[in-house]
Each structure stands twice: as C-alpha cells, then as structure tokens.
Backbone as a ProteinNet text record, in pm:
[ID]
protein_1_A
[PRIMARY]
XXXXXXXXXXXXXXXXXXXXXXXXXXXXXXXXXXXXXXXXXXXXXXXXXXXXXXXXXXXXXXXXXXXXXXXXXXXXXXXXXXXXXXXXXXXXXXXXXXXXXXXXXXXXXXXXXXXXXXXXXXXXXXXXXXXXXXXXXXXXXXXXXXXXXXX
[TERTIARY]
2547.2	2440.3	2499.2	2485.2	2472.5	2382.8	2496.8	2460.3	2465.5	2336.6	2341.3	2418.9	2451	2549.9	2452.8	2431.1	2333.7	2391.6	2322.3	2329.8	2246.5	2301.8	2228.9	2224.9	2090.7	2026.3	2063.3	2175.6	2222.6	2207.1	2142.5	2085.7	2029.2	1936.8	1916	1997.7	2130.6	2202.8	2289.4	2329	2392.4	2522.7	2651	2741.4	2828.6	2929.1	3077.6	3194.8	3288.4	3445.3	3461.6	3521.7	3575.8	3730.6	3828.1	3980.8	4052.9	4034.9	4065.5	4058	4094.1	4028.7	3958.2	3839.4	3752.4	3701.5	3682	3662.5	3492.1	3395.7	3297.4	3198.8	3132.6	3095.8	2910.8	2825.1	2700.5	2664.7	2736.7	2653.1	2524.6	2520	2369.8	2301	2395.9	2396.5	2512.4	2495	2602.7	2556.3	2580.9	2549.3	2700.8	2675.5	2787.6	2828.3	2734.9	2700.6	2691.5	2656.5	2671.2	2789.9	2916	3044.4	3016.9	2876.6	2842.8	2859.8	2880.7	2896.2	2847.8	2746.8	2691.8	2694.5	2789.8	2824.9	2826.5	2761.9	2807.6	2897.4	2998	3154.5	3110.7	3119.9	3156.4	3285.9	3331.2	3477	3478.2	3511.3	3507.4	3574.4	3536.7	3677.1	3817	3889.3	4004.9	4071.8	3984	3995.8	3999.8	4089.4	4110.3	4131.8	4098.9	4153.4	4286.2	4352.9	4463.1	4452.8	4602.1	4617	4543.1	4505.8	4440.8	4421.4	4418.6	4374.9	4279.7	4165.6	4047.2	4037.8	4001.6	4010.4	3854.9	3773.1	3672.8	3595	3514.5	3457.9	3356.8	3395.9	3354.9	3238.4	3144.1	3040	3043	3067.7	3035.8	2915.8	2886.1	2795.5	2796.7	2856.7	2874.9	2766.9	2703.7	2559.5	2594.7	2738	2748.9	2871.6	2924.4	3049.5	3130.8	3292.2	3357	3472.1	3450.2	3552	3635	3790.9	3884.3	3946.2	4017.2	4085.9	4214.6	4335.9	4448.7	4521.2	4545.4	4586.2	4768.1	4775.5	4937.7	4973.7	4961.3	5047.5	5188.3	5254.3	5382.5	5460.1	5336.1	5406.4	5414.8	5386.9	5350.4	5215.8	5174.3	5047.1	4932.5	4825	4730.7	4633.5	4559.1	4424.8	4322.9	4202.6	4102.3	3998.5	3927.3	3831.2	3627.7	3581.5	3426.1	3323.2	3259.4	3175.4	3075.9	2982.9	2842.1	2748.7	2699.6	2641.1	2688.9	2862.9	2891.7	2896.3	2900.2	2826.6	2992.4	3024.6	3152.4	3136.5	3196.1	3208.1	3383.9	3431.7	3577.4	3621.5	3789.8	3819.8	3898	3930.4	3926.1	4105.4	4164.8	4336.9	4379.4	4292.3	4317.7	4419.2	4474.2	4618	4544.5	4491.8	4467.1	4417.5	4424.9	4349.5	4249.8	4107	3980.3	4013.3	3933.2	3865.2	3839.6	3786.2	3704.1	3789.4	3722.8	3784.7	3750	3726.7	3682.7	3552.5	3496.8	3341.7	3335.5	3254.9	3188.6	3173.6	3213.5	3204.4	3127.8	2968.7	2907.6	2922.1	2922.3	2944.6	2882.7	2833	2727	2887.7	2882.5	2962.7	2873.8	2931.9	2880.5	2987.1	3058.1	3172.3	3132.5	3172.2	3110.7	3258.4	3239.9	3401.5	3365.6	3454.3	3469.5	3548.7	3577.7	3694.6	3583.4	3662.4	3648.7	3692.9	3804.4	3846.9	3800.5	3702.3	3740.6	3766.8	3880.4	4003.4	4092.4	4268.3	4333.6	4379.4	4374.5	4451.9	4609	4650.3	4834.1	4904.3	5002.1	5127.2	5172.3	5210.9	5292.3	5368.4	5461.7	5492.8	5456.2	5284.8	5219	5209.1	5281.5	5321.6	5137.2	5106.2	5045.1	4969	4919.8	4879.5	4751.5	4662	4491	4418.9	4387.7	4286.1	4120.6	4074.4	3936.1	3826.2	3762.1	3690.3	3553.6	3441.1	3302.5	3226.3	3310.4	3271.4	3329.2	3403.3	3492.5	3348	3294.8	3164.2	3072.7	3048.1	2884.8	2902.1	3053.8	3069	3058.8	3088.2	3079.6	2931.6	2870.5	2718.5	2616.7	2694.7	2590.9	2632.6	2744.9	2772	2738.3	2737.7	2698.5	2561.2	2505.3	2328.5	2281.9	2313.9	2175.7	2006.5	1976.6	1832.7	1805	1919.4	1936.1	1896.7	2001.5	1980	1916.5	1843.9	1690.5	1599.8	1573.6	1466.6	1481.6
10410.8	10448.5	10526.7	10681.1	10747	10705.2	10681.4	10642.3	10727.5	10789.6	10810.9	10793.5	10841.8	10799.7	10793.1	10624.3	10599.8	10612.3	10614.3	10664.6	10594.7	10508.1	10404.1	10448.6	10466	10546	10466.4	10499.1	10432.2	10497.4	10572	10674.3	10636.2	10540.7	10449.9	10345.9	10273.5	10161.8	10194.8	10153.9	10150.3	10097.6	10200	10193	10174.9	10115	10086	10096.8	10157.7	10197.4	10028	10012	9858.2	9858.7	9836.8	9769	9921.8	10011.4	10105.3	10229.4	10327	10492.1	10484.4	10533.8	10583.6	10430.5	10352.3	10235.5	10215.5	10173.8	10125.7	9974.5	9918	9775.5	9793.7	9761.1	9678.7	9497.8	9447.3	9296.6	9273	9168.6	9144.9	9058.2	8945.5	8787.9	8718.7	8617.7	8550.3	8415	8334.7	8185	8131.4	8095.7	7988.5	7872.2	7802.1	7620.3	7671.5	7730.2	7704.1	7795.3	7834.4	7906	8039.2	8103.2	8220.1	8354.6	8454	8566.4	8720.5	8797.1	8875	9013.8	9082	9216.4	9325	9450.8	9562.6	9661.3	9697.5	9747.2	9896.2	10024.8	10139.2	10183.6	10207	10309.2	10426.4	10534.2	10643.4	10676.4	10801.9	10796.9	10821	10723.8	10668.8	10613	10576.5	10488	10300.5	10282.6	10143.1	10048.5	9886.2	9819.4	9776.1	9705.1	9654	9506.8	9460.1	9308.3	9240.2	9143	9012.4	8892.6	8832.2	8659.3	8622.8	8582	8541.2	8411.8	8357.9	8189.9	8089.6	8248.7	8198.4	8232.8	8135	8207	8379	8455.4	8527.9	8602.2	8653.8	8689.5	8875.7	8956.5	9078.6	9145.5	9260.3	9372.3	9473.6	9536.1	9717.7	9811	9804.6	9907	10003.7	10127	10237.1	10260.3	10371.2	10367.9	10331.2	10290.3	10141.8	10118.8	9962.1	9915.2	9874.6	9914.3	9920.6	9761.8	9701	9590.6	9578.2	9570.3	9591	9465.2	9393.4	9221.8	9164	9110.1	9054.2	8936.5	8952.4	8861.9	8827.3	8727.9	8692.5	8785.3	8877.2	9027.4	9137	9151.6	9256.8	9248.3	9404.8	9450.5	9447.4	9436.6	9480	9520.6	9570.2	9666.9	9657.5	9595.7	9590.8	9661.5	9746.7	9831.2	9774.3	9774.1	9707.9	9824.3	9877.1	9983.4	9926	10012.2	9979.2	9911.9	9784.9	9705.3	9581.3	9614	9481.2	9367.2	9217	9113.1	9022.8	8982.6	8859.6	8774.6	8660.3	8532.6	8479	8488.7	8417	8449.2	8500.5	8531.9	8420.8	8322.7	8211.9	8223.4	8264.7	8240.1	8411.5	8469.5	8613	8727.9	8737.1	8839.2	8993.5	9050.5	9211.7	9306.5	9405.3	9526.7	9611	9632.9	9693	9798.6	9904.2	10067.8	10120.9	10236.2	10308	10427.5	10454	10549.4	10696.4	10806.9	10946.1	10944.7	10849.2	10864.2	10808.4	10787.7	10664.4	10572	10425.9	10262.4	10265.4	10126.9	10083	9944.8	9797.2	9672.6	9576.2	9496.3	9446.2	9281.1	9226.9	9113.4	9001.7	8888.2	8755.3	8661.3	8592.2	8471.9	8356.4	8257	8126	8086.7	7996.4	7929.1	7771.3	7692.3	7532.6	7493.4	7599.4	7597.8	7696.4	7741.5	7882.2	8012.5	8004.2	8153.3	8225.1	8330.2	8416.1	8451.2	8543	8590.8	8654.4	8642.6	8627.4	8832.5	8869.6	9017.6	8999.1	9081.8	9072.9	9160.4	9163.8	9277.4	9331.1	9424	9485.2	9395.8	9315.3	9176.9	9027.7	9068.9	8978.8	8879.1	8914	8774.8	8770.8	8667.5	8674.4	8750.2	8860.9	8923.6	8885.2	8801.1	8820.4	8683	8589.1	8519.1	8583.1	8628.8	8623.6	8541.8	8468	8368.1	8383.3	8327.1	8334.1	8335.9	8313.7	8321.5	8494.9	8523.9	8699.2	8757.1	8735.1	8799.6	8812.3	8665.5	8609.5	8700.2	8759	8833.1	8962.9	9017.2	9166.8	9186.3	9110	9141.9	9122.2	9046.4	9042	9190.8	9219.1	9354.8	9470.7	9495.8	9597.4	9649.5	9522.1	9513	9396.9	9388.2	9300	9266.7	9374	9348.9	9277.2	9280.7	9177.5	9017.8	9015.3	8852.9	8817.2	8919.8	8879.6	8851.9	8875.5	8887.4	8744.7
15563.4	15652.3	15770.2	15802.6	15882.3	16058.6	16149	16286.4	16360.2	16388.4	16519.4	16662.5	16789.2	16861.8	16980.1	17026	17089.8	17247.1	17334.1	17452.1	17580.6	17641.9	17705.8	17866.6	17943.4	18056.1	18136	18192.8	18331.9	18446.9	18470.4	18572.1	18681.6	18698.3	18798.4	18848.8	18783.1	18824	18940.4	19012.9	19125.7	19104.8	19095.6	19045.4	19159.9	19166	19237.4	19183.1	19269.8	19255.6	19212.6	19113.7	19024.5	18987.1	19097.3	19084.5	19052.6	18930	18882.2	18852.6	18862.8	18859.5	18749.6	18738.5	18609.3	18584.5	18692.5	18634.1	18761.8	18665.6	18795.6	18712.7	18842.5	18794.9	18892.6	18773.9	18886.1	18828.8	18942.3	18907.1	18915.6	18785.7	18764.6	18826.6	18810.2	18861.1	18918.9	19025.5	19069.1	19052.3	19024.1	19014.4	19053.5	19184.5	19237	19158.5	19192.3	19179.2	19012.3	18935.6	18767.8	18745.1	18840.7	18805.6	18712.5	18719.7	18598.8	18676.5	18632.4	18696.2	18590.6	18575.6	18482.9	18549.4	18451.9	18512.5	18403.5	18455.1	18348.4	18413.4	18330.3	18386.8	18324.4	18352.7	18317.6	18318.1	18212.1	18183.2	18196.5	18233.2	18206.4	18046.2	18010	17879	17889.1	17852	17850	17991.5	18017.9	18197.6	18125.5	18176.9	18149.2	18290.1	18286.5	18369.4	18389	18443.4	18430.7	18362.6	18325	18248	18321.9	18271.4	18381.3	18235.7	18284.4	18212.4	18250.6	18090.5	18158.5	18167.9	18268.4	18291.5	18249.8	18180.9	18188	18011.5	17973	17853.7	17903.9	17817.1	17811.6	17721.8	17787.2	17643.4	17672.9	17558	17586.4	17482.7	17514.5	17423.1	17503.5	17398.3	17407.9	17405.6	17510.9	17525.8	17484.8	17511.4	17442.7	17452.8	17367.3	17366	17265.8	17332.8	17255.6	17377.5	17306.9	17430.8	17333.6	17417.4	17348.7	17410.4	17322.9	17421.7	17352.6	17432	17444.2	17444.1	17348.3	17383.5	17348.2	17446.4	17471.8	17337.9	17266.1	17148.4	17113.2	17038.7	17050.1	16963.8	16888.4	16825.4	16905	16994.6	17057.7	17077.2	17116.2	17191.7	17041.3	17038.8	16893.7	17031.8	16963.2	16978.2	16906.1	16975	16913.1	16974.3	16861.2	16896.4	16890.6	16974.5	16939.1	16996.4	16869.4	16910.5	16986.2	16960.2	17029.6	16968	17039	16953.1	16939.7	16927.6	16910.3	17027.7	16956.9	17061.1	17051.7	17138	17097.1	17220.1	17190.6	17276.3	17262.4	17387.7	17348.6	17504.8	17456.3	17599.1	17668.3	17643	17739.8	17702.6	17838.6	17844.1	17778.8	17698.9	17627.2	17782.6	17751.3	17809.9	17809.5	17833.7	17801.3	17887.1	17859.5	17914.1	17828.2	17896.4	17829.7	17867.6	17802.2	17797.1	17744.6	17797.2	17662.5	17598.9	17497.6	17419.7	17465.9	17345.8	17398.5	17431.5	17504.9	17549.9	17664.2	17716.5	17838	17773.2	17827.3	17738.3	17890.9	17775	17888.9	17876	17926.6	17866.3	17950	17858.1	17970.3	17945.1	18060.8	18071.3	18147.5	18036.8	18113.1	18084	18208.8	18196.6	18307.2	18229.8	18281.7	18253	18412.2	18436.3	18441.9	18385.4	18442.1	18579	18627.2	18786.6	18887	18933.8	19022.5	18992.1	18921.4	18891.1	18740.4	18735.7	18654.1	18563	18664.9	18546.2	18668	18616.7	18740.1	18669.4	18746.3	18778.1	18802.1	18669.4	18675.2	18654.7	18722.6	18753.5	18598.5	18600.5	18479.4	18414.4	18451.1	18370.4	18372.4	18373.1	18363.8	18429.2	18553.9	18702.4	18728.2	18817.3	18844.3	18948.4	19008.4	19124.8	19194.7	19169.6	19216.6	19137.3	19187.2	19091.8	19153.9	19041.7	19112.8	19081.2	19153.6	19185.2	19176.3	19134.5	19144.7	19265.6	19396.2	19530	19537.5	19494	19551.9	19462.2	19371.5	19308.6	19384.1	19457.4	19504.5	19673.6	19722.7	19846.6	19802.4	19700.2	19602	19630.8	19553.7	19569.8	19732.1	19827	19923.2	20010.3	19948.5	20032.9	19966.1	19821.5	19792.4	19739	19649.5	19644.6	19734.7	19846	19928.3	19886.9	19875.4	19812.9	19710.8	19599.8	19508.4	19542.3	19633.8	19656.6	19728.4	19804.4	19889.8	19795.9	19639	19594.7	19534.1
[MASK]
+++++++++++++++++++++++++++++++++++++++++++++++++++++++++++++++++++++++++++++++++++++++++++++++++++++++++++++++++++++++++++++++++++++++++++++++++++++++

C-alpha cells in the first residue's frame, strides 16, 4: 500500500527554543502532584537532542515525520527509526538521543515519573549533567504559556 506523506498543521502552536539548535518544544500539560508532564518536541531535519536518561515511563506518537532514536547498548550505538504514526510506551533508564531525519519530526510526548525527575541530560560520556524534574516543566510553562494555566 502506497502512503501518502502526511503533514501535521502546526501553524498555530506556540513554539520554544528546546535545550538544542533545530530543536523546539510546546507543553501540553503539567501535572505536579500526578509526576506527568505532556509535550510535543519539533526537530528540525536532522536536528537532534543530546544523550539524556529517561527516569520516567515514556509514551510517544509521531504526528509527522520520523523520529530517529539513537540508543547506548553494551554493543554499541543501534538506531531506531519510528515513522509517522507510530505509538510506543517504554523508555524507562533507555540511554539515547532523538531526531529527525530529512524532514521536520513532530512528536507528541507523554512521561509519567514515580520520583521527580524526568529524564536527566548527559555529557558526551554520559556523566551526568542536568536532572530535569516535573517542577523545571510546571516553571517552563508558567513562563512561557501563562494563559494555559489560567484556564
């Protein structure tokens, strides 16, 4: 079956500079007190994040695009590719770096933590640099969509 290459209208979302060049984020949701945090990340093409560890389950779907993910194994690096469409749940302790390929990746993200953190942001040999926390989210959003959390 011949696919079409679907194309998801982000034209109205209110986008932010996110950790990395070619990299932008609008949060959806912050839930403190239930540790949840719901975000869609834009890549540019071939704009990636840096390593980080997610401390948290993770749920994704690829509105458009593909997100590429780049993962630390006891073989080396593998690469896994998830077009558009696709839905996964995991993530939890996963070593890697996302991005997109020769297009714009759009991704809608949802991670729910049993702690406070995340997913910790890490140095080139994987030291630790940054835990980020479901409170560093719930301050993301009162500063950049306010109206959000008035409503």
């Amino acid at each position: 079956m011949n696919r079409l290459p679907h194309h998801f209208d982000d034209s109205q979302i209110e986008w932010h500079p996110f950790i990395t060049k070619g990299t932008w984020y609008r949060l959806l949701n912050v839930d403190v007190p239930g540790r949840k945090t719901d975000m869609l990340i834009k890549f540019e093409p071939h704009c990636e994040c840096m390593y980080h560890r997610h401390t948290a389950t993770t749920t994704t779907f690829v509105l458009q695009g593909e997100l590429r993910v780049r993962e630390q194994r006891a073989g080396g690096e593998q690469v896994k590719v998830k077009p558009a469409g696709n839905y996964s749940i995991g993530g939890l302790e996963e070593v890697h770096i996302e991005g997109a390929g020769d297009d714009t990746a759009i991704i809608f993200f949802s991670m729910q933590t049993e702690g406070e953190v995340i997913y910790e942001l890490l140095n080139p040999d994987l030291s630790l640099r940054k835990a980020i926390t479901v409170a560093d989210f719930e301050r993301d959003w009162r500063t950049h969509w306010p109206a959000d959390r008035a409503a």
